[in-house]
N, C-alpha and C positions, 0 to 999 in steps of 0.2 A: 477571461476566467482567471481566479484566482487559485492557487493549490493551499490548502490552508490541511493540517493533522489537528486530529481528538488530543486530545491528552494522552489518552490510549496509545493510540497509533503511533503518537512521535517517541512515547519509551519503548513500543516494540522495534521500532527502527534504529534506536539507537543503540539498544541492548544487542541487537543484530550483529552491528558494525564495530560493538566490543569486542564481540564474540568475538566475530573477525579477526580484528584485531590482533587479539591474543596471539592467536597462530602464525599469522604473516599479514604483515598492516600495509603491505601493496596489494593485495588480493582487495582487504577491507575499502581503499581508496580507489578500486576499481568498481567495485560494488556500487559503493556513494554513486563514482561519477556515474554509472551505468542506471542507479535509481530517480537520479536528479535528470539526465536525458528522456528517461519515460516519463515524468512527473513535467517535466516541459513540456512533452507531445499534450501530455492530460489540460495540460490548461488551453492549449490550441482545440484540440478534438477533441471534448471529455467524453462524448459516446464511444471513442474508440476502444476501451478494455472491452472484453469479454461479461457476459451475466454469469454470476456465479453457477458454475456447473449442481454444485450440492444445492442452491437455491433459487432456481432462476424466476421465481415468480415473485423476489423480493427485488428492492427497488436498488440493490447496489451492484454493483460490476466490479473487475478486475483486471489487473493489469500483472502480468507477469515476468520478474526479472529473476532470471534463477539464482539460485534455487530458493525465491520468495517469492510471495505473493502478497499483494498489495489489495487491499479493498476499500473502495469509497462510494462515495453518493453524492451525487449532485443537488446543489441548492441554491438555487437563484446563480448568483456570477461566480460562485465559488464550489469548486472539488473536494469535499471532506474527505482523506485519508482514515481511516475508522480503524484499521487491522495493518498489520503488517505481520505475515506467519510465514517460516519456513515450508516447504512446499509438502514435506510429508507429516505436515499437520494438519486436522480432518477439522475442519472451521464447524464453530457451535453458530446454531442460527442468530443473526443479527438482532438486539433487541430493541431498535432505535434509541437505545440511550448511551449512545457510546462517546459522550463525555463534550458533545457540543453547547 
């Protein structure tokens, strides 16, 4: 499997990691490495994140590295990254068009 981001997902990821940044950019580059180690497991396992607890009868999972949360869907050999949100933000439902 391959791990491939929406358009969406890779500027919330990266916006993330400015953020970061800003404050203290070793925190930031612990993050990355900490996000790029689950995004590795994802392409070995992709069943292994979690069903989104607020939606579980939609067809994406999650994977969580704190304090974010990561949501994708599987499609054929490849892991769509679809979202990337800070963890105390309350995810709006999926509309499948999240920029593939």
């Amino acid at each position: 499997m391959k791990v491939r981001f929406t358009p969406s997902g890779r500027l919330q990821l990266l916006t993330a990691l400015a953020h970061i940044q800003r404050d203290d950019p070793a925190a930031a580059r612990k993050m990355r490495h900490r996000a790029e180690r689950s995004l590795r497991r994802l392409a070995r396992h992709p069943a292994s994140g979690r069903l989104i607890p607020e939606f579980p009868d939609l067809p994406y999972r999650e994977v969580v590295v704190p304090p974010y949360r990561f949501f994708y869907r599987v499609e054929g050999k490849s892991v769509w990254v679809v979202a990337v949100w800070h963890g105390a933000q309350v995810p709006n439902e999926p509309t499948g068009d999240q920029g593939v």
